[in-house]
C-alpha positions in Angstrom: 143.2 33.4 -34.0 140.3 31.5 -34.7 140.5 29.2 -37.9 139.2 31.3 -41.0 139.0 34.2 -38.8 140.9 36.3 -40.6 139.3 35.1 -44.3 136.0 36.9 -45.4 133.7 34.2 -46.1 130.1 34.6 -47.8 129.0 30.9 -46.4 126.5 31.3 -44.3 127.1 29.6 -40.5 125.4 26.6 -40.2 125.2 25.0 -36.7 125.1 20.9 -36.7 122.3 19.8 -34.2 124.7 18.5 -31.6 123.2 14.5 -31.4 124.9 12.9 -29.4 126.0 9.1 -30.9 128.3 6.8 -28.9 131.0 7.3 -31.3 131.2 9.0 -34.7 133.3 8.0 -37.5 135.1 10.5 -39.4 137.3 9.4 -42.1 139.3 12.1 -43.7 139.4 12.0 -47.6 142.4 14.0 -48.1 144.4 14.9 -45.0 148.2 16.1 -45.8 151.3 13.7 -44.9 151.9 13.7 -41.2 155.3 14.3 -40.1 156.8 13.2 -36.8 158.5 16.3 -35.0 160.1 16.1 -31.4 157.3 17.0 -28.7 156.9 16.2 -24.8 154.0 13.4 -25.6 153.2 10.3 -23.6 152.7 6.5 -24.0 154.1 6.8 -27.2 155.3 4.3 -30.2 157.6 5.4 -32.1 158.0 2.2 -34.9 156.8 -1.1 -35.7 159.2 -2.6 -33.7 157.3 -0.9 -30.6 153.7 -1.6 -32.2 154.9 -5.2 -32.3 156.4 -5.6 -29.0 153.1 -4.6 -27.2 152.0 -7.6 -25.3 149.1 -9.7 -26.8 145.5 -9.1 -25.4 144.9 -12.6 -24.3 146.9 -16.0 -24.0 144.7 -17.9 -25.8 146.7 -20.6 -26.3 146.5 -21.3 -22.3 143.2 -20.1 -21.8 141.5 -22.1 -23.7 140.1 -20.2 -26.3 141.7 -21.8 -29.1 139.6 -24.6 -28.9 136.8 -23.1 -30.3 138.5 -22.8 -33.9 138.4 -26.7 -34.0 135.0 -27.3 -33.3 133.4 -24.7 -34.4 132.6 -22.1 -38.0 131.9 -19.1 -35.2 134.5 -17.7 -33.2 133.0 -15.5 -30.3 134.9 -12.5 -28.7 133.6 -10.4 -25.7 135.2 -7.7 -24.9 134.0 -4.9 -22.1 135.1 -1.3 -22.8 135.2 0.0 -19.2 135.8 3.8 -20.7 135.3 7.2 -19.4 131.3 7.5 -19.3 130.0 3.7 -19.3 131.1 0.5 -19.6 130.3 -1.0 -23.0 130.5 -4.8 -24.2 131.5 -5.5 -27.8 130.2 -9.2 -28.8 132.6 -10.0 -31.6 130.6 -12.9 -33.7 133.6 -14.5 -36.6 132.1 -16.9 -38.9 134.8 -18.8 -40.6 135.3 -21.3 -43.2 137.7 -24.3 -44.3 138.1 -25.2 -47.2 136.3 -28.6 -47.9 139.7 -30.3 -49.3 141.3 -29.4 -46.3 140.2 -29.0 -43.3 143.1 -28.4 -40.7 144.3 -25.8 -43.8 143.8 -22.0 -43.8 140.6 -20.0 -42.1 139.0 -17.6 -44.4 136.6 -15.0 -42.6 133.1 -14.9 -44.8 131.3 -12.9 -41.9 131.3 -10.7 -39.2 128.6 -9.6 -36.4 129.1 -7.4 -33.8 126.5 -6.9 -30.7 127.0 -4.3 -28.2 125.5 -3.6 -25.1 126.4 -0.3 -22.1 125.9 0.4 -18.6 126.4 3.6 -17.1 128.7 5.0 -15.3 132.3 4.4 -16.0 134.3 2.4 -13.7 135.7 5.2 -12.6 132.9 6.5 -10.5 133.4 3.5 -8.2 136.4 4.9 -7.4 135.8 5.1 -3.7 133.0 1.6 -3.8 134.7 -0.8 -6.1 132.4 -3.5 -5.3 129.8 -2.0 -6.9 131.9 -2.5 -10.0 130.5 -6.3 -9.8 126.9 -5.6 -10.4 127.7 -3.7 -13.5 129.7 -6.2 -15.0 127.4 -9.4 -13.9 124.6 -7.3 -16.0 126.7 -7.1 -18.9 127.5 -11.0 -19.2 123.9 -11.8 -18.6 122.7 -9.2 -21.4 125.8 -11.0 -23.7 125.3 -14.4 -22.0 121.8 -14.7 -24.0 123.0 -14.0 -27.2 125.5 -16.3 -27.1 124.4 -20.6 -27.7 124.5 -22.0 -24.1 127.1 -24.9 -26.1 130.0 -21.9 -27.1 130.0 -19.7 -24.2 132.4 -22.5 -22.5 134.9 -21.3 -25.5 134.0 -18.2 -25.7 136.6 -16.0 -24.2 135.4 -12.6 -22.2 138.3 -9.7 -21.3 137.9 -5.9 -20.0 140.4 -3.5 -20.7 139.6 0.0 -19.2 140.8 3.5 -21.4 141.1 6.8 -19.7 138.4 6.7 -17.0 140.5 4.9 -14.9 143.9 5.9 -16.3 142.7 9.3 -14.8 142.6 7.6 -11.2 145.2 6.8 -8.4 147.0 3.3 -9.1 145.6 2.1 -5.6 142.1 2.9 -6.9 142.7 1.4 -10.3 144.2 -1.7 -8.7 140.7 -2.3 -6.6 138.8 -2.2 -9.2 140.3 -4.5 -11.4 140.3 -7.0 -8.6 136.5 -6.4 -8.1 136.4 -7.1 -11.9 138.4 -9.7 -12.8 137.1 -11.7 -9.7 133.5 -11.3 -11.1 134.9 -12.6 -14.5 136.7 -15.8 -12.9 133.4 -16.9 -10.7 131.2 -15.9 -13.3 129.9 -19.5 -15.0 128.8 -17.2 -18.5 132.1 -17.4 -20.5 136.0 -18.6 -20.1 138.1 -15.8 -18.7 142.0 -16.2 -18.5 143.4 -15.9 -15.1 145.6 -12.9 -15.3 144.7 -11.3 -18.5 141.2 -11.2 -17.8 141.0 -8.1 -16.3 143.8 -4.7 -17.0 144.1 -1.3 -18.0 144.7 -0.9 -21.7 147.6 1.4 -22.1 147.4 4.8 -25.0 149.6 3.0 -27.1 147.2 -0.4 -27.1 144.3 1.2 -27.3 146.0 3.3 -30.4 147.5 0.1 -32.2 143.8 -1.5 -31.7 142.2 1.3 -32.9 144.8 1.3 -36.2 144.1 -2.3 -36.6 140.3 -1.6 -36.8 140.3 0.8 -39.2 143.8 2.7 -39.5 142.4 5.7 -37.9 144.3 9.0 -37.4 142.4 10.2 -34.2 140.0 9.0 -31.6 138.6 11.4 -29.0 137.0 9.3 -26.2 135.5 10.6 -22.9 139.0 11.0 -20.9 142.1 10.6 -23.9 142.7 11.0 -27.9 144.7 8.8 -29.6 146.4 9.2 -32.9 147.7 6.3 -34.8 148.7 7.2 -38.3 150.8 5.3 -40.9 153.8 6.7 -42.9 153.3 7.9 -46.0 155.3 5.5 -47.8 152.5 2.9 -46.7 149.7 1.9 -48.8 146.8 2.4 -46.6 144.4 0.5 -48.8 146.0 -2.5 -48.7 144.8 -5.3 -46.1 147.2 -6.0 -43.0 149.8 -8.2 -43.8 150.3 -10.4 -39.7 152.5 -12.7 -39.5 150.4 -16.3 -38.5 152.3 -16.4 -35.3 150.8 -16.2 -31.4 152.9 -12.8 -31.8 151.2 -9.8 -32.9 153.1 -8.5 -35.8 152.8 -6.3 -38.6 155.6 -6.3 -41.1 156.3 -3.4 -44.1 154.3 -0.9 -42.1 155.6 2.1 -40.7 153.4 2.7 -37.5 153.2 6.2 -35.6 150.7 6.2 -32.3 150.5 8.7 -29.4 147.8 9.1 -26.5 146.8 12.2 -25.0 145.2 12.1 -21.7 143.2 15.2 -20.7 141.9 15.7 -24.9 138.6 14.0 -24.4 135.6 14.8 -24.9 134.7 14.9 -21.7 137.9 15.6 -19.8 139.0 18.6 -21.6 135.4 20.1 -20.7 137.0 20.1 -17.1 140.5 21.4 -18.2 138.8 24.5 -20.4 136.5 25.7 -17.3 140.1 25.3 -14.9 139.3 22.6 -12.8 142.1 20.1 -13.4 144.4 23.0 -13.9 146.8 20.7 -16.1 146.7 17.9 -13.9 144.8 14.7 -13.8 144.1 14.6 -10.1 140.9 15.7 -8.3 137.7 13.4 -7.9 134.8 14.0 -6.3 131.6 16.6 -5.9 133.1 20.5 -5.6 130.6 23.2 -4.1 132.6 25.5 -6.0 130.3 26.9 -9.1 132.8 26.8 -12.6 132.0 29.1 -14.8 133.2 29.9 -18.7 132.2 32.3 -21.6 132.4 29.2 -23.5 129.5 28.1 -22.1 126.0 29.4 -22.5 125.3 32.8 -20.7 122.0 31.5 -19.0 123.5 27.8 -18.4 123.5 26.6 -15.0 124.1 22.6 -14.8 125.7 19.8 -12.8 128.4 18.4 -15.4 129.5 14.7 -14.1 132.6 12.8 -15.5 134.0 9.8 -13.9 133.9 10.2 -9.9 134.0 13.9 -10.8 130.4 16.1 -10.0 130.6 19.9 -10.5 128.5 22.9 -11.3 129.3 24.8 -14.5 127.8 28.4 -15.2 128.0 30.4 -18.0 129.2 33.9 -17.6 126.7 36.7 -18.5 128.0 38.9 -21.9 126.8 41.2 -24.1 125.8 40.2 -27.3 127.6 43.4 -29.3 129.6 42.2 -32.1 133.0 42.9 -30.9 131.7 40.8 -27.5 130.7 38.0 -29.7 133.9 38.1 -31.9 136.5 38.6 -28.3 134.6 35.2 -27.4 134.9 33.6 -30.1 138.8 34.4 -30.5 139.0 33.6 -26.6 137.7 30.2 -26.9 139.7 28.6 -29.8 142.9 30.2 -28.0 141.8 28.2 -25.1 141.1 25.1 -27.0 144.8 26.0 -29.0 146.2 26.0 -25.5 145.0 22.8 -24.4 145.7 20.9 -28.2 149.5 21.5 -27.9 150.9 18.5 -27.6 149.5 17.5 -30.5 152.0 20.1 -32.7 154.2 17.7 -34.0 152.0 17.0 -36.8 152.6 18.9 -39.6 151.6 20.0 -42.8 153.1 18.1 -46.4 151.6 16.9 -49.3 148.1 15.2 -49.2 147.6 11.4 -48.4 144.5 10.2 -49.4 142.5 7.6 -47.1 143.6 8.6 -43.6 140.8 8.0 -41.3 139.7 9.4 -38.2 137.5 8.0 -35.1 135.8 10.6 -33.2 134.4 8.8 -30.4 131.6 10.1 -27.7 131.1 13.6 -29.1 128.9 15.8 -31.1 128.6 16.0 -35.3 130.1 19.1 -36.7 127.5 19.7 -39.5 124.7 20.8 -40.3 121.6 19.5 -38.7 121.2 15.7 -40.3 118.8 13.6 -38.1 121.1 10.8 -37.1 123.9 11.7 -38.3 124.6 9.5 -41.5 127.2 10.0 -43.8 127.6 13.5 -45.3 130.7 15.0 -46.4 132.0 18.9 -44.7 135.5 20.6 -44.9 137.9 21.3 -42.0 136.7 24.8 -42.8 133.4 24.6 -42.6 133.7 22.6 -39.0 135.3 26.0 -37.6 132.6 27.8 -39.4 130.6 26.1 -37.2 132.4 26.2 -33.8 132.6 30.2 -34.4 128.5 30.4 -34.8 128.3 28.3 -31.9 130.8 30.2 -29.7 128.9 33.4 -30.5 125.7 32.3 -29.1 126.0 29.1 -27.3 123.0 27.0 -26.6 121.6 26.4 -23.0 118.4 24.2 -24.1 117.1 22.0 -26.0 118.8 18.6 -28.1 122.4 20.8 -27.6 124.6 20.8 -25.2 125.8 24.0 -23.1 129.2 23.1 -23.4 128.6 22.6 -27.4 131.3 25.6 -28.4 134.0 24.0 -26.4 133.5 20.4 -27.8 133.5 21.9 -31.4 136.6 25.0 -30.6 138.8 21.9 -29.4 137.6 19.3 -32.6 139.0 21.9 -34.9 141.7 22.7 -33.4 143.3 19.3 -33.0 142.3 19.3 -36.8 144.3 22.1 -37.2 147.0 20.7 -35.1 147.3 18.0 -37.3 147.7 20.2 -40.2 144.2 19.6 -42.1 143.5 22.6 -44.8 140.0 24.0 -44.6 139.9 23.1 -47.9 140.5 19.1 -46.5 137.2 17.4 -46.8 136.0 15.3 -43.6 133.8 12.3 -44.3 131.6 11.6 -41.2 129.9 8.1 -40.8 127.4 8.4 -37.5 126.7 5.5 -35.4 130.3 3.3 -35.9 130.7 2.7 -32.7 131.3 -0.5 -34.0 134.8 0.2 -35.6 136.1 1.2 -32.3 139.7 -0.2 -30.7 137.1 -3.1 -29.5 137.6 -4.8 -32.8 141.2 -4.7 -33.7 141.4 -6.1 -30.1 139.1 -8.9 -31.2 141.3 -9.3 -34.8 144.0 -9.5 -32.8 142.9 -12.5 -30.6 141.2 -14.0 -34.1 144.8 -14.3 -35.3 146.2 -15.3 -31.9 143.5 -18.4 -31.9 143.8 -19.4 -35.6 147.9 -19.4 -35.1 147.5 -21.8 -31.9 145.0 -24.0 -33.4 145.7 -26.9 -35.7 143.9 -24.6 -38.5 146.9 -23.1 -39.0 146.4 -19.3 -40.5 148.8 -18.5 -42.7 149.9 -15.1 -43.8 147.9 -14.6 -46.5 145.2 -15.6 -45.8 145.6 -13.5 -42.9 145.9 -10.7 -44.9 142.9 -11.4 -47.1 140.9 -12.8 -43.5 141.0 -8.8 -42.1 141.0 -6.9 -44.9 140.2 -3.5 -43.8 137.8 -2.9 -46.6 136.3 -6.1 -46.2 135.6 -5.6 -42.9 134.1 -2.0 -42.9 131.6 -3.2 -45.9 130.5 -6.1 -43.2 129.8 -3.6 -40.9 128.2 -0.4 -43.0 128.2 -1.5 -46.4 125.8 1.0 -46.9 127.9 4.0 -45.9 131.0 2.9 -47.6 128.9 2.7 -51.0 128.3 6.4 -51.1 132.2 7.0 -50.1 
């Protein structure tokens, strides 16, 4: 049954104009107390004791990097995304400050600046030409290379990690690629890249506890994977991190919960609703075979790409009788129900207010706003929304064929995790910036600032990556009208 379905409503559907940001922010203002039940999951943490154990990003402290926190205010971080659809590099500028009366004492962070630059396709559709990796990774050092003072890029450090795309892939086909890459890194004159670290596949559970760091998110849909990364209740989600100023990457009086969930992207479960992955994660390539869906648009006909993966996906022709439009509108979120799951062991309690949610690579579930800036809509109104959309979907114009599937599976993971209708979503367009990318960058800030003589200690730590301090760097507007 569809959410609402079986509620009379006097709303009026309203159908978001389906723009398509890198990465939307969606931070839920009161979301009920997630509860861990038993449930076949994978790459999964189950307390801080795991969260702490994961290994660091980079040895800094043998690379290199640590240098620049003793000759310099700005400490750079590039890191390359290689993700599902593209390849995106996050320039992670940290201005710091001493204090005059002592120098070699504490750092405090005063700034932050983030660059960003993409190149399409994801690593993944080198699969069978992994030298062509090099070419798009030599583009993105040049593009960060100029941005960065000829002096610094010596110390400043540059790592990939790559997130489903490749995850998806056979380990041999993984394997060449990251040697393509991580030789391009090491010959590459533009920045310092450590030997072995330079260059690896960032697990669901890292790319979760980076993701929590950034901006203790509950769920991040990316092209290929979602990850959820939620804090007990018992926590205090507004307080800043408390890391311990060690080269080991700890977090102490938190209570840490983080899953992945390969196959509940974006992208991915596109491919898993119209029966082409049947379940499984294998299958590359260009199929003849025509996919078709009543999930789709009626009079759609399109080559859908994902990774190494080229296919043709048809709509199937219907009637547009109201108990045809309501059987396909049922059918769909039962599909999308289906494929969500795994995801069951969230349930429903009392409300916890401040939980946040990354919704990465995907669509706005609104009504049509432009850009997408901050606006505020209810669980309820989002499958308000997926139901109009599944009626008629669209097959031109600024939405996407596949719009009702991308909206049916949105609202049913929030369902899955036990969101009222009533449960007001907050959604902040354009963050790409507050993806796992920075956490990952925190996380080496730390690393650096514990190996240099500038000691960091705990709290200033804790004050240095504030969460609230660093989201009103990075959209102070947004977080005004919050």
């Amino acid at each position: 049954m569809t959410p609402k379905a079986a509620r009379k409503s006097s709303r009026s559907y309203r159908v978001q104009r389906p723009h398509q940001p890198h990465s939307l922010l969606l931070l839920l203002l009161l979301m009920p107390r997630l509860r861990a039940q038993n449930a076949v999951i994978s790459d999964g943490l189950e307390s801080v004791q795991d969260l702490a154990a994961i290994e660091n990003p980079i040895d800094l402290y043998h690379s290199g990097c640590h240098r620049a926190v003793d000759k310099n205010d700005t400490l750079r971080f590039l890191v390359l995304d290689a993700g599902s659809t593209g390849t995106r590099a996050a320039l992670h500028e940290f201005f710091v400050e001493r204090t005059p009366k002592s120098p070699n004492g504490p750092l405090k962070l005063r700034h932050l600046r983030l660059r960003r630059y993409r190149r399409k396709p994801g690593l993944s559709a080198f699969q069978h030409f992994p030298d062509r990796s090099r070419d798009q990774v030599n583009a993105l050092l040049a593009a960060a290379a100029a941005d960065v003072p000829e002096p610094q890029r010596a110390v400043t450090c540059v790592a990939l990690r790559a997130t489903a795309g490749l995850r998806l892939l056979d380990s041999g086909s993984r394997r060449r690629i990251l040697r393509v890459v991580r030789d391009t890194l090491a010959t590459s004159a533009a920045f310092l890249a450590p030997d072995i670290d330079s260059a690896k596949l960032l697990s669901g559970p890292e790319e979760a506890k980076f993701a929590w760091l950034s901006t203790v998110p509950v769920l991040e849909l990316g092209g290929g994977s979602a990850q959820v990364a939620y804090e007990y209740p018992d926590g205090e989600l507004s307080a800043p991190l408390d890391r311990a100023s060690s080269s080991k990457a700890t977090l102490t009086g938190r209570r840490i919960r983080a899953r992945s969930y390969l196959g509940l992207g974006v992208r991915e479960s596109v491919l898993r609703f119209v029966g082409y992955r049947n379940g499984k994660s294998a299958g590359t390539g260009v199929s003849k075979k025509a996919y078709n869906s009543s999930c789709i648009a009626a009079n759609a006909s399109l080559n859908f790409s994902f990774g190494s993966v080229t296919l043709q996906l048809e709509g199937n022709q219907r009637d547009n009788s109201s108990g045809s439009t309501a059987a396909t509108v049922k059918k769909c979120f039962a599909q999308a129900k289906d494929l969500v799951q795994q995801v069951k062991y969230l349930k429903k309690s009392s409300p916890v207010p401040g939980t946040r949610v990354t919704y990465s690579d995907s669509v706005c579930p609104s009504e049509p706003r432009g850009d997408c800036k901050a606006y505020s809509i209810s669980a309820g109104d989002i499958a308000d929304n997926a139901a109009a959309v599944c009626r008629n979907p669209p097959d031109q114009g600024p939405y996407t064929p596949y719009y009702c599937i991308n909206l049916s599976v949105l609202s049913a993971m929030l369902e899955q995790m036990g969101l009222p209708d009533s449960g007001t979503v907050t959604a902040l367009g354009g963050s790409d910036n507050l993806g796992w990318t920075l956490g990952f960058s925190l996380d080496a800030l730390l690393q650096s600032a514990a190996a240099s003589a500038a000691t960091l200690t705990a709290k200033a730590t804790a004050a240095a990556v504030s969460m609230a301090t660093v989201l009103s760097m990075l959209v102070p507007a947004r977080i005004a009208q919050l």
